[in-house]
N, C-alpha and C positions, 0 to 999 in steps of 0.2 A: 239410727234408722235400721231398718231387718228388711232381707230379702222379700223381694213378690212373691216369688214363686222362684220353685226349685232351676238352677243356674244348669243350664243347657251349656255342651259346644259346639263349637264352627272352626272350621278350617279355612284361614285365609291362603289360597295359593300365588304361587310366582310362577307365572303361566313359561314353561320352559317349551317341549317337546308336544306339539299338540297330539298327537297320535298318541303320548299315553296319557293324555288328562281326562279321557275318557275312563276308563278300567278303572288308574286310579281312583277317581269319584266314586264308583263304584264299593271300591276295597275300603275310604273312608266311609259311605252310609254305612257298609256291613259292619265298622267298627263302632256305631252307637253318638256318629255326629250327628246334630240335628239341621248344618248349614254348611255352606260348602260358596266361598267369596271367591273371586279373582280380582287381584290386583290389574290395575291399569295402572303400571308404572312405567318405568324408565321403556326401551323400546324390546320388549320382551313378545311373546304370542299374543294376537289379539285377543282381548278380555270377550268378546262377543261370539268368535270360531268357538272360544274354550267353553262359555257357560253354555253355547248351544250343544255339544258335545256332552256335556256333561249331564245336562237334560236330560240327552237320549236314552243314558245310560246308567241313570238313576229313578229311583222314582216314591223317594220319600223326602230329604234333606231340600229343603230353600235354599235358594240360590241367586248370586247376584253381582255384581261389579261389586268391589270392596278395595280400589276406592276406585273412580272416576270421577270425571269435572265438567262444567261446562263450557271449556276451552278449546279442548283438544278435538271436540266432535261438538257441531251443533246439538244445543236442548233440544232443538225439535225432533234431532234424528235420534239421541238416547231417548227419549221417549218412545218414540216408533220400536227400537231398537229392545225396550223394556216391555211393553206392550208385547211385543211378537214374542220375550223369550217366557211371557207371562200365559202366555196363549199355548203356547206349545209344553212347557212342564204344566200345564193345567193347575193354575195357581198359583205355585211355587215362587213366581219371582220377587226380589225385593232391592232397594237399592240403596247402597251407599256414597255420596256426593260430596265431595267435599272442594277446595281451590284451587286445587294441581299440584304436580311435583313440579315445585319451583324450579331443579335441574333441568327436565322438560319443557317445559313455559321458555326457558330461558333461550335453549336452544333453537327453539322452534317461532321464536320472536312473537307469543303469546300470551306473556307475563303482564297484567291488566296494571294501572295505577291503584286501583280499587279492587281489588280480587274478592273483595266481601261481599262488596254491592253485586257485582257481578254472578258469583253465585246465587244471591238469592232472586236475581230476577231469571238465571236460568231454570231454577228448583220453579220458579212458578211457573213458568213454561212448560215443563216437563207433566207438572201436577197437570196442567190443563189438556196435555196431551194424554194423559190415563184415565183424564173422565172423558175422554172422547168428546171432546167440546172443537167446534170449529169454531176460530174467532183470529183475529189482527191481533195486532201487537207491535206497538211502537214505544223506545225505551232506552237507554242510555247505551247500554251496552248491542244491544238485537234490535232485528225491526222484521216483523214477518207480515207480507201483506196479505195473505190470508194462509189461511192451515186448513185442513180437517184429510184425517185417517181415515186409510180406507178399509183397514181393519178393523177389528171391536176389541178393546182392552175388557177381558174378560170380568177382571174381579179388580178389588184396589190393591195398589202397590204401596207398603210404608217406605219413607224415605230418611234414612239416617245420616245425619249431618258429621263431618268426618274433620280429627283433629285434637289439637289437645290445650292451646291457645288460652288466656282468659277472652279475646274477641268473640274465635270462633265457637268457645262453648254456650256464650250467649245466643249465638247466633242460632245454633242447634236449638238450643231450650225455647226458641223465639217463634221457630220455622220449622222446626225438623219432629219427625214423629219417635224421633230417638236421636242416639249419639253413638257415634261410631267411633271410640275413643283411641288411643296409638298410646302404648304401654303406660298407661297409668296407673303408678303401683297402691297399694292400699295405704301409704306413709302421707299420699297428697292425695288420695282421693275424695278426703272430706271439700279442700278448697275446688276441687275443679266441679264438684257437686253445686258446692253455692256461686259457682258462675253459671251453671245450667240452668239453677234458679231464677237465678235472675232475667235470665232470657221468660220461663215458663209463665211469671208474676207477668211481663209485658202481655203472653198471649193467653192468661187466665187459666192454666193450666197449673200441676202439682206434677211430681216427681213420679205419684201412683200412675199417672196416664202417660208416661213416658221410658221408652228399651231403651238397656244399655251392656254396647257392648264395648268389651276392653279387650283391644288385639296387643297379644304381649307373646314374646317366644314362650314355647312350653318345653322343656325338656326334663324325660325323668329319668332316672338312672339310680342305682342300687349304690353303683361309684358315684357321691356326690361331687367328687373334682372334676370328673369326666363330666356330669352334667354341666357343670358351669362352665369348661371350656366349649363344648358345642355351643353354649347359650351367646357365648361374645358375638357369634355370628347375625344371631336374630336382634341381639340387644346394641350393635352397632350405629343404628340411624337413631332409635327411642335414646342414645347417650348424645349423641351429638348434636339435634333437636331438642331437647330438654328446654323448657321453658323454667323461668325463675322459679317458678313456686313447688316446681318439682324438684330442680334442683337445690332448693334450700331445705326442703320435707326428706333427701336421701342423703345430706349433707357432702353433696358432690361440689367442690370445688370449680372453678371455670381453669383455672391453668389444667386439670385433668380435660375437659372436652376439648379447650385450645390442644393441646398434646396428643388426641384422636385424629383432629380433624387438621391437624398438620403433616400426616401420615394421606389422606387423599394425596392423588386418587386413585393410590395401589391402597385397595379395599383389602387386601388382604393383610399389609401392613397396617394397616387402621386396626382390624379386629384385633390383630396380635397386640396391640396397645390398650386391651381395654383390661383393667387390672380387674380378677377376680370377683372382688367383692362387688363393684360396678356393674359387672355381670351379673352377679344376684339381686341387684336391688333392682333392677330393669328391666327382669325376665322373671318367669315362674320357672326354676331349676333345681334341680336336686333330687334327693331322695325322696321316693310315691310319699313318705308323712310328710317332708318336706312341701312338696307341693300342693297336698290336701290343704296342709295349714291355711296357705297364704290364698289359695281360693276361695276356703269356706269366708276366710275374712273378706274379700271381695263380694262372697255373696253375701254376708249379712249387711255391708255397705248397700247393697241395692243390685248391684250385677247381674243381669240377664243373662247376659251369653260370655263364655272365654272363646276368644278367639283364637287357635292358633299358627303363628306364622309356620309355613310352611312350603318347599319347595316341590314343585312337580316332578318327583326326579324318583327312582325307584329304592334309592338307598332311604327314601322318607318313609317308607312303607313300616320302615321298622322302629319309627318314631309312635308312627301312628297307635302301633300294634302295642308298643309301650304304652301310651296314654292312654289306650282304652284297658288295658290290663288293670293296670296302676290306677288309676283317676277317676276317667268313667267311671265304669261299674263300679265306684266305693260310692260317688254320688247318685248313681241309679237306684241303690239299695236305702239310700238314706228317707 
């Protein structure tokens, strides 16, 4: 398979300090991203303050929750809530959707029997609230007895289905206008490919009518050791999350992630345990040829956009300024 079209990036942020995710976003469009995601994870700055902030103060990069669910906040209100931030960047907005941070869910006594079903009847909820449709809705998990916005969802929103799963990628290919995939390295990307498939053949769809993007740490560095120790930090959850077919495609043992995730939940003991090479198979790291490498291979698999993880915090600035040095502008010119 060969790329669509020339592989764009995105910055996935971890919304820390909301007074500077403003600027930041800023200082990232200026560096040549074409998207700018907030996590809605663990109980960090609200994903909605941040992307409206970031709107303000931008005015070319997409923008969007990357990831959100429809547990934590009714479908009907991220609807409202996508609608409005689609109205206000005039266009811009786009969403990624996925079943929750099971940590979260768990704490918060929101953890579904069916976390599958349940997203996809929140994903149609939502779709029904972006075409401005009034209507009911009675259903397994929701029951609305009536709706309709009293705003206007300007333009359509795509909705990228979030994960890495053989379930969830079907689900994606099935439902979703894309894939919003969590560090899937180019050794397994063929199989998690022919799970999306399979979703796509259900809704008569092909590969060509469907974005994909792969959130994976990025880190470049001239010192390739130094890249790879920064990288344990982004590559931490993508090791310990690892589903079969990843982990048998980078030849990672499970007494190695048992060994990570026995180190929870001093997170910083975890990272310290994550050996070198692990770190490279999980993350984009190393030296600028080093990371050209393993991206163009991403793009010639099909890859839309790299995502990459990144903290809102001002010591990232000099990440960032790295990857567009290094990275970007090799693939702008290409």
């Amino acid at each position: 398979m060969t790329s669509k079209n020339k592989i764009t990036f995105g910055a996935d942020l971890i919304p820390l300090d909301p007074s500077f995710i403003g600027p930041f976003a800023k200082y990232i469009e200026d560096h040549g991203f074409s998207h700018i995601w907030v996590a809605d994870v663990n109980f960090n700055s609200d994903v909605y303050v941040a992307l409206t902030t970031i709107a303000l103060h931008t005015k070319r990069v997409y923008l969007g929750p990357g990831v959100t669910n429809p547990l934590t906040r009714h479908p009907a209100y991220t609807g409202i809530a996508i609608a409005s931030l689609n109205a206000l960047s005039r266009g811009r907005a786009k969403l990624a959707l996925g079943t929750g941070d099971y940590h979260i869910m768990r704490e918060l006594k929101l953890l579904p029997e069916k976390p599958i079903r349940a997203l996809k009847e929140g994903l149609s909820i939502i779709r029904r609230v972006l075409n401005n449709e009034e209507f009911e809705h009675t259903g397994e998990f929701y029951h609305i007895s009536h709706f309709k916005m009293t705003i206007k969802n300007p333009s359509s929103v795509p909705i990228y289905i979030a994960g890495k799963g053989p379930t969830i990628l079907r689900t994606a290919g099935e439902v979703g206008d894309g894939a919003y995939l969590d560090a899937i390295p180019p050794e397994a990307f063929p199989t998690a490919l022919k799970f999306i498939e399979k979703g796509l053949v259900k809704s008569g769809r092909s590969l060509k009518d469907f974005y994909l993007i792969d959130v994976i740490g990025l880190v470049v560095n001239k010192d390739r050791e130094k890249a790879l120790q920064d990288a344990k930090k982004d590559a931490i959850f993508a090791v310990t999350s690892a589903p079969k077919y990843i982990r048998e495609a980078l030849g990672i043992d499970i007494e190695t992630i048992e060994h990570i995730k026995s180190k929870f939940p001093d997170t910083e003991a975890a990272i310290n345990a994550v050996p070198l090479d692990v770190a490279e198979k999980l993350a984009i790291a190393g030296t600028p040829e080093d990371c050209i490498e393993k991206i163009s291979k991403l793009e010639k698999l099909g890859v839309n956009q790299i995502s990459m993880i990144l903290y809102a915090e001002e010591k990232s600035k000099e990440r960032v300024k790295s990857v567009y040095e290094n990275v970007i502008s090799y693939f702008e010119e290409q």
